[in-house]
One Martini backbone bead per residue (centre of mass of N, CA, C, O) as a GRO file, in nm:
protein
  112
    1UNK     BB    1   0.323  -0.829   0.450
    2UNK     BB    2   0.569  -0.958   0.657
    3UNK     BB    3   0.468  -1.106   0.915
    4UNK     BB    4   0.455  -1.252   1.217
    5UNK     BB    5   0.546  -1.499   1.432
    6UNK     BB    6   0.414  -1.601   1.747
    7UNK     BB    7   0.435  -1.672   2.072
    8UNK     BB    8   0.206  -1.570   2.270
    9UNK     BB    9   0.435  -1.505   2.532
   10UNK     BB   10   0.556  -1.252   2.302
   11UNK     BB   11   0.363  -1.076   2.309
   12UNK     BB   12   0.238  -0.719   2.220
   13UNK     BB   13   0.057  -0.498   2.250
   14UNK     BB   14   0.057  -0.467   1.893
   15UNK     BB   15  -0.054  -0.764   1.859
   16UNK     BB   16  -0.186  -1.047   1.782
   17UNK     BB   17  -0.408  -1.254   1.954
   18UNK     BB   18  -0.457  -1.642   1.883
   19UNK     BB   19  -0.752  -1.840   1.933
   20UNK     BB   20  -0.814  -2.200   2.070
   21UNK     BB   21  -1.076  -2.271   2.278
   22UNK     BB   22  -0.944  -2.065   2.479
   23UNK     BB   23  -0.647  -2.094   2.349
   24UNK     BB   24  -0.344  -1.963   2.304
   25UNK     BB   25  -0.138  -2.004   2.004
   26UNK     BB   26  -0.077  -1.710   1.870
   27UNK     BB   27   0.098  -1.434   1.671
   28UNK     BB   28   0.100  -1.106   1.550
   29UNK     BB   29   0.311  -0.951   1.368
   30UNK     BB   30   0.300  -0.625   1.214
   31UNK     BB   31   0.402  -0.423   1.078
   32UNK     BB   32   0.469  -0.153   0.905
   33UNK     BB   33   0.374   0.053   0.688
   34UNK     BB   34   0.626   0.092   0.541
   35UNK     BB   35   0.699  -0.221   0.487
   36UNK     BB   36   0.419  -0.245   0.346
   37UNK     BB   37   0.477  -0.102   0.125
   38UNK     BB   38   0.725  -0.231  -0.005
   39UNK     BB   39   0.541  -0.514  -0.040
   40UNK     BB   40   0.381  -0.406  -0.258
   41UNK     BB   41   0.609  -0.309  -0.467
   42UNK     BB   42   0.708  -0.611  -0.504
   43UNK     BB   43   0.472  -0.759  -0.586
   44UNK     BB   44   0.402  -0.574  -0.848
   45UNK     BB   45   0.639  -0.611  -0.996
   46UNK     BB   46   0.652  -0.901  -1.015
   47UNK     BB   47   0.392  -0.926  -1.156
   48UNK     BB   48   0.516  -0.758  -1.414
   49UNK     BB   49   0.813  -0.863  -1.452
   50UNK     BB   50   0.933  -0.568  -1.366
   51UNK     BB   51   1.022  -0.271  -1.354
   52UNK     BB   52   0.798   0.026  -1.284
   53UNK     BB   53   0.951   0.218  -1.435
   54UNK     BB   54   0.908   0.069  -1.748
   55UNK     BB   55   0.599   0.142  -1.741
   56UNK     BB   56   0.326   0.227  -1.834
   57UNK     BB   57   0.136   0.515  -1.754
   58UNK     BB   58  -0.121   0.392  -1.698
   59UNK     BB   59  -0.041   0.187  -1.525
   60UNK     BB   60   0.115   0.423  -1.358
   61UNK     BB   61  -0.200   0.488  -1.234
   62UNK     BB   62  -0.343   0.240  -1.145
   63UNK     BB   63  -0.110   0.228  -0.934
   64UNK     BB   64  -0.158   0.462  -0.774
   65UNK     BB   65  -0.497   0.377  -0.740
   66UNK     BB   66  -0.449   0.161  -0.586
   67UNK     BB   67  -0.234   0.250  -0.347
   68UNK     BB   68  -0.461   0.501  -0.232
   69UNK     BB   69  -0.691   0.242  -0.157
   70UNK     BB   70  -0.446   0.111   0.047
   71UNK     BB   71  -0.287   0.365   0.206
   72UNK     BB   72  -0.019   0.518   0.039
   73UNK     BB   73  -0.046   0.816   0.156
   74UNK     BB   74  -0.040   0.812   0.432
   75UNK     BB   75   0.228   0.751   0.473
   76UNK     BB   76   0.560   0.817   0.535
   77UNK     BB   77   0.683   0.883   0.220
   78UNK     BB   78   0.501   0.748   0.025
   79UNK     BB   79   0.528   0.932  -0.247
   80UNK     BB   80   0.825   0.890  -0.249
   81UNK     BB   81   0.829   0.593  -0.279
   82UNK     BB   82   0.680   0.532  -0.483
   83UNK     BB   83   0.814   0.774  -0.711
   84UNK     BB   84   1.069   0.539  -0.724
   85UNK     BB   85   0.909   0.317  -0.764
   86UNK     BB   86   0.827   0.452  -1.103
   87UNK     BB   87   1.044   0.697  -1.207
   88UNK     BB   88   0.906   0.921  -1.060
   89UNK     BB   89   0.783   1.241  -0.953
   90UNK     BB   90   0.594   1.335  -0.715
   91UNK     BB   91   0.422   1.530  -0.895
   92UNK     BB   92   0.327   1.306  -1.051
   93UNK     BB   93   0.167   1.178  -0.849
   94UNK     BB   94  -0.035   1.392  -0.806
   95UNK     BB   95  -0.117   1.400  -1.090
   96UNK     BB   96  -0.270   1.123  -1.023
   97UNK     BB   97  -0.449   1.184  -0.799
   98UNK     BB   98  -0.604   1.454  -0.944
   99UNK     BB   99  -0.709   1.299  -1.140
  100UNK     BB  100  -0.880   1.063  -0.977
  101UNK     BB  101  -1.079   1.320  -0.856
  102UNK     BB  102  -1.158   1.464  -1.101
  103UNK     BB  103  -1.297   1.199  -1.240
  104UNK     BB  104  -1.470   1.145  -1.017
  105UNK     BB  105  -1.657   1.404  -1.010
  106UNK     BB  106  -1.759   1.366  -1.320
  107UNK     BB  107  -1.919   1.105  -1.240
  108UNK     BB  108  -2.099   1.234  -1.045
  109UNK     BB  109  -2.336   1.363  -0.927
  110UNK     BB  110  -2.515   1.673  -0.883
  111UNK     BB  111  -2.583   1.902  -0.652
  112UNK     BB  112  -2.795   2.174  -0.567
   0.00000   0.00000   0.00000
């Protein structure tokens, strides 16, 4: 997710401080969301073996609908970013989460 390590004394308020038998030994530097979801859409394309453009259309639902449950459309951007890097436009992206919504809906019970 590409998280950076430091040394304890070099850590900021937003590191996470890792200790070991109660003395600090390390620090993580989390990176920023935008930067995460770059390496998520990176890692994806990687397992797929090619750029998630060329993906057929089912794929990049099934990976629309990944990357929503990873909370890559809280990011600011994040739509954007995802349709380019699946080759397709906002609209589209829209189009793929209202679809994941509907049918959430159509198959849960209905309550009076």
């Amino acid at each position: 997710m590409g998280a950076e390590i430091l040394g304890p004394e070099q850590a900021g308020a937003d590191d996470v401080v890792l200790s070991w038998e109660g003395e600090d030994v390390l620090a993580v530097r989390l990176p920023q969301l935008s930067e995460s979801l770059d390496h998520i859409l990176a890692a994806m394309e990687r397992r797929h073996g090619r750029p998630l453009a060329e993906l057929d259309r089912k794929t990049k639902q099934e990976m629309v609908r990944a990357l929503e449950a990873r909370g890559a459309f809280s990011v600011r951007h994040g739509v954007e970013t995802v349709a380019g890097a699946l080759g397709v436009s906002r609209f589209t992206v829209y189009n793929y989460l209202n679809r994941e919504t509907a049918l959430s809906r159509e198959k849960s019970p209905k309550s009076d």
